[in-house]
C-alpha positions in Angstrom: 151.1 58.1 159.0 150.6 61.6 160.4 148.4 62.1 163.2 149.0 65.9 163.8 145.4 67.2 162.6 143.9 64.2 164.8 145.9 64.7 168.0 145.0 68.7 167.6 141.5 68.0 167.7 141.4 65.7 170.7 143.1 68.8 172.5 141.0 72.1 170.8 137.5 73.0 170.6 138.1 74.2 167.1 140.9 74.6 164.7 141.3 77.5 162.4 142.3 76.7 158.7 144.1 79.3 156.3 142.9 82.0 153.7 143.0 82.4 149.9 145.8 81.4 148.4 145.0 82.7 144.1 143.6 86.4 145.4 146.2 86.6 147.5 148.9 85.7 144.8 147.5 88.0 142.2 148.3 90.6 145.1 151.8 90.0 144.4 152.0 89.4 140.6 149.9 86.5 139.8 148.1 87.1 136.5 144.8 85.9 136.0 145.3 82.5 133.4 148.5 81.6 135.1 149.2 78.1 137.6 150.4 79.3 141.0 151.9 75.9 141.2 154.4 77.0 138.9 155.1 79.6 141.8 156.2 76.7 143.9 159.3 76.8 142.2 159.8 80.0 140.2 159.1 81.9 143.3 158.6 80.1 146.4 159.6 82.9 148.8 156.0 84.4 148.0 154.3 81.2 148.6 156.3 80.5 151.6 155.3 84.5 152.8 151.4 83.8 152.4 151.5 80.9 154.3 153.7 82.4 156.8 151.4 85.3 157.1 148.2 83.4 157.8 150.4 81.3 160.3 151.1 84.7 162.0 147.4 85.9 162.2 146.8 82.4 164.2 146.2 79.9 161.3 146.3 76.3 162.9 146.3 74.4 159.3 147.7 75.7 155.9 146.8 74.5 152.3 149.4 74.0 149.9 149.7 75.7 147.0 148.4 72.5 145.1 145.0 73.2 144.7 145.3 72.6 140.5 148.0 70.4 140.8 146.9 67.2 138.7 148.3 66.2 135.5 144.9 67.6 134.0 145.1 71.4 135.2 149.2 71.1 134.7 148.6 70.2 131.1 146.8 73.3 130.3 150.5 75.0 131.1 152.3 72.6 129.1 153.7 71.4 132.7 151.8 67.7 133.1 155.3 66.2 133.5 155.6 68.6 136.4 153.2 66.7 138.7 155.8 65.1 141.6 158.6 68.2 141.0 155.5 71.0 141.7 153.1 69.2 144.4 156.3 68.3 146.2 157.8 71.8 146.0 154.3 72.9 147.4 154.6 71.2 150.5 158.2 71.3 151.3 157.7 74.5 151.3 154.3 74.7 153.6 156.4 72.4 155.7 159.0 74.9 156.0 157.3 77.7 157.4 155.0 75.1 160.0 158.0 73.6 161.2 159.7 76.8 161.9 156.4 78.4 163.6 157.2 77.4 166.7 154.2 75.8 167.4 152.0 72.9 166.0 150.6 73.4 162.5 149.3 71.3 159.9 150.2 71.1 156.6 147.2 70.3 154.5 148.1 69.0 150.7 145.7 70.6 148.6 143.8 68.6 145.8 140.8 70.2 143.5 139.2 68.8 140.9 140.8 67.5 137.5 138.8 70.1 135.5 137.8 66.9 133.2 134.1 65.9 133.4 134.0 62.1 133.9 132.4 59.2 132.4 129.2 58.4 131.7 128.8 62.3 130.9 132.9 63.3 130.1 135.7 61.3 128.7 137.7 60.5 131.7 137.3 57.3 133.0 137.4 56.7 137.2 140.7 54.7 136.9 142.5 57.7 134.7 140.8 60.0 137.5 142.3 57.5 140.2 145.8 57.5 139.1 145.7 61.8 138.7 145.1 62.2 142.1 147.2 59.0 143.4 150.2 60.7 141.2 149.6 64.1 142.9 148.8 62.9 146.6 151.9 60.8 146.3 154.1 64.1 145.4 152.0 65.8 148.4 152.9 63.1 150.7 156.6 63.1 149.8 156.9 66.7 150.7 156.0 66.4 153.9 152.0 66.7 153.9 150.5 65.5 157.3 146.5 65.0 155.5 145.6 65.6 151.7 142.9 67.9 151.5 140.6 67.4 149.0 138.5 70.8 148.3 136.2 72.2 146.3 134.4 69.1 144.5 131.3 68.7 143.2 130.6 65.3 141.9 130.4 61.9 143.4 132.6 60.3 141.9 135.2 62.3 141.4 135.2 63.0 145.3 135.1 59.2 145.8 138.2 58.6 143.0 140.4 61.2 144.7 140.2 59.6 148.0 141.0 56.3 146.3 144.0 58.0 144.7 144.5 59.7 148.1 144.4 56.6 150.1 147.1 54.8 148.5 149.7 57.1 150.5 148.6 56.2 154.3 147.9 59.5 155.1 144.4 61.1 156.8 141.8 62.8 154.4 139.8 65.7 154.4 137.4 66.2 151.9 134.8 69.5 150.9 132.2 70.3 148.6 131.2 73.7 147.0 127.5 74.0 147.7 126.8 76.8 145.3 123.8 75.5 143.6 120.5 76.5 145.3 122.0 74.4 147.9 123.4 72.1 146.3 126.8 71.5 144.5 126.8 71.8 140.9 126.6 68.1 140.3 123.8 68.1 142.5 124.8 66.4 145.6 123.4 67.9 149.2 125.5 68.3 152.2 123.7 65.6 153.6 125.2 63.3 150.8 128.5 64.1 151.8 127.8 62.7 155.6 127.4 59.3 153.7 130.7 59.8 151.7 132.7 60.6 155.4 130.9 57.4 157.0 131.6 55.2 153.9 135.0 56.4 153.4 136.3 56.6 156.9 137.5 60.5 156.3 138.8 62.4 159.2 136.4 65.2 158.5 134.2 66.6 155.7 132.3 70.1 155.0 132.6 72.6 153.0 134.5 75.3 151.0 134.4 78.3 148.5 130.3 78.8 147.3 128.7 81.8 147.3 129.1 83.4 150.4 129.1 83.1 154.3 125.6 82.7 155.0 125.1 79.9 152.1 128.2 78.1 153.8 126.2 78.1 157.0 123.5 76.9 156.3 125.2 74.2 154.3 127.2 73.3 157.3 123.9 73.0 159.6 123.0 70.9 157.1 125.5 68.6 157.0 125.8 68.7 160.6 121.9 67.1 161.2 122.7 64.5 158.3 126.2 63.6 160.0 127.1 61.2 163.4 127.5 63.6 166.3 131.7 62.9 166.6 131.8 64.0 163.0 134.4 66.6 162.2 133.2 69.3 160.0 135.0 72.2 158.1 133.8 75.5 157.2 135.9 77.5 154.8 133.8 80.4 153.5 134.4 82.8 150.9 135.4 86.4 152.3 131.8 88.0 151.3 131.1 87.9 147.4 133.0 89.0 145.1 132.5 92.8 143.1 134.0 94.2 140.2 136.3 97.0 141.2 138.6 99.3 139.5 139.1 96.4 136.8 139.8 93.6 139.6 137.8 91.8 141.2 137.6 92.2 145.2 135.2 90.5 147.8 133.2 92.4 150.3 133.3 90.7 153.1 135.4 92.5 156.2 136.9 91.1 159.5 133.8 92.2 161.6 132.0 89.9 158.8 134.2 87.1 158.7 134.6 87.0 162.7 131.1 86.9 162.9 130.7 84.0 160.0 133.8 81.9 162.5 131.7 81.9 165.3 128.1 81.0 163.3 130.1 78.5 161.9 131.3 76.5 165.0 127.8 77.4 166.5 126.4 75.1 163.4 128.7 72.2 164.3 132.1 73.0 162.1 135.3 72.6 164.5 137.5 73.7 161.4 136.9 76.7 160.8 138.8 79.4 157.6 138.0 81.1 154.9 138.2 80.6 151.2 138.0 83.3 148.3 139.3 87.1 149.5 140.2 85.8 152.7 143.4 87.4 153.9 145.3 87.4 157.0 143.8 90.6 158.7 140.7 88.4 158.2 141.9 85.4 159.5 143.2 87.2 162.6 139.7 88.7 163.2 138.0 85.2 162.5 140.7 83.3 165.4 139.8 86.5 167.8 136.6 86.5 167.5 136.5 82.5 168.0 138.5 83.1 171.2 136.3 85.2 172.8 132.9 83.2 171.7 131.3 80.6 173.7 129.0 77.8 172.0 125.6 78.8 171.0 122.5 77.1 169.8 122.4 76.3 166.5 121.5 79.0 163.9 118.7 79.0 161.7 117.5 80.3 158.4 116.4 83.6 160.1 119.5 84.2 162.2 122.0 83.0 159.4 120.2 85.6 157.4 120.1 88.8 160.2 123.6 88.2 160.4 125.2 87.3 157.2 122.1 88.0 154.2 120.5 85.6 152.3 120.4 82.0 151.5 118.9 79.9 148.4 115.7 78.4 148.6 116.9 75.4 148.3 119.6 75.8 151.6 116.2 76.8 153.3 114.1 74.1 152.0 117.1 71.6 153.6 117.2 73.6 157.1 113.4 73.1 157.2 113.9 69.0 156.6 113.1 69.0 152.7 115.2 67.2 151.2 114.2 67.4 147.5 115.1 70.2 145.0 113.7 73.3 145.6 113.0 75.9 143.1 115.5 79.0 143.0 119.2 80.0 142.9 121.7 81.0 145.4 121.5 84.7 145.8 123.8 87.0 144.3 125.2 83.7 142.4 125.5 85.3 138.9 128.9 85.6 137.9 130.8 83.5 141.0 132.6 81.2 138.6 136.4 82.1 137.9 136.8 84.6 140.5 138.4 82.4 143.1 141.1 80.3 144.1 143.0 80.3 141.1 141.7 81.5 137.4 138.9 79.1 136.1 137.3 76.7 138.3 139.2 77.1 141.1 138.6 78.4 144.7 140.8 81.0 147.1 
């Protein structure tokens, strides 16, 4: 088993984590409605630049490009017997470009959800769900992943079947939540409920990716951080601003001087891995590891500083920062319109 993301952390204050991976694609010729996995083998020079770039601006831990990989996303390109060939690709290829870095970087083997709601409410069952994510962390691992990364979820228990799936090949586990619902994720569970999945699972961290914004991710990662044992690891890995309509594309508004600032909010609320998500690219994610370099620990932020510096949060992010635990009334601001603008097209972040 790898121990490359564990050993860095017993040497590093904080670790910073890669960019976008879909925006940054469609930069190059990715068309909205197409799988970047297929990239992974029709053109893995441009997957194998991106990561290279964000490597270059001083990224400590790249995703693959995986993040739809299951049998379930592949199937809507006619490419669900593509599984193994495609999630290996991804990491040999992210494997390439840390190994030849010339310093230590970890390859992180990206797993999102299935797309499939599941049972009681959907059709999938957990042990269908199980074997998806076993099939695809098993390709992930076989290409030289060091820790599957399992990002942008929202419900219990398809969080708690991908780790099963995930656990099968030996290797260390990362797992974050999009908190984009007044606080919440869009199944409903609260940061603090994903403290209780990294105790009961044993993960090596936990936190949280994508949502609506820096200063929503902050104040999801404060509270997570007060719900979670003090040694917990926790990842931040926020959007780059929120996302606009421009020109006929669609563009995020966020700037380095923004997302530096958001790096260093974010370790002051407890995160130790610390990237960005949606519209992040590497001139950002230089200006978030410079920033971080020249910032020393502060207290942590509250709802009043998250907001001076980043703008608003939901009522229901503030309700949780202010101990209340139950739903709160409201939406995350500026929310309307955040699905499909990520990641990859659909439900996908970056």
């Amino acid at each position: 088993m790898s121990d490359r993301l564990a050993r860095l952390l017993e040497t590093r204050p904080w670790l910073l984590a890669d960019g976008a991976t879909g925006t940054n694609l469609f930069a190059v010729g990715l068309l909205s409605g197409d799988a970047p996995e297929l990239w992974n083998v029709d053109h893995p020079d441009r997957i194998a630049a991106l990561h290279r770039g964000f490597i270059e601006a001083g990224a400590d831990i790249v995703l693959t490009n995986s993040f739809g990989g299951t049998r379930y996303r592949l199937k809507l390109h006619r490419a669900e017997h593509r599984v193994h060939e495609l999630n290996a690709a991804a990491a040999r290829i992210a494997r390439a470009e840390a190994d030849a870095s010339g310093r230590e970087v970890v390859v992180a083997g990206s797993i999102g959800p299935t797309g499939e709601i599941l049972e009681p409410l959907g059709p999938l069952s957990l042990e269908n769900a199980r074997l998806a994510f076993a099939e695809q962390a098993a390709a992930l691992a076989a290409g030289g992943a060091d820790v599957l990364w399992i990002e942008t979820m929202s419900s219990r228990d398809e969080v708690e079947a991908a780790i099963a799936g995930a656990r099968a090949t030996g290797l260390p586990i990362v797992s974050t939540l999009s908190f984009d619902t007044n606080g919440r994720t869009m199944m409903s569970l609260a940061p603090g409920e994903l403290a209780g999945l990294h105790r009961a699972h044993g993960l090596l961290a936990c936190g949280s990716n994508c949502g609506v914004g820096p200063s929503e991710l902050i104040a999801s990662i404060v509270n997570l951080a007060v719900a979670s044992d003090p040694d917990a690891v926790l990842v931040a890995k926020s959007n780059c601003g929120l996302p606009q309509y421009v020109d006929g594309a669609i563009r995020y508004d966020g700037t380095p001087e923004l997302m530096g600032t958001y790096a260093c909010l974010a370790f002051d609320a407890g995160a130790r891995i610390i990237g960005g998500c949606c519209g992040t690219t590497p001139a950002h994610l230089r200006a978030m590891r410079e920033a971080l370099e020249g910032h020393a620990r502060g207290p942590r932020p509250d709802a009043a500083l998250i907001e001076q510096k980043l703008g608003a949060i939901s009522n229901g992010a503030r309700a949780q920062l202010s101990g209340q635990l139950d739903r709160a009334a409201g939406a995350a601001p500026n929310a309307a319109g955040r699905r499909g603008t990520g990641r990859r097209p659909g439900p996908r972040p970056g």
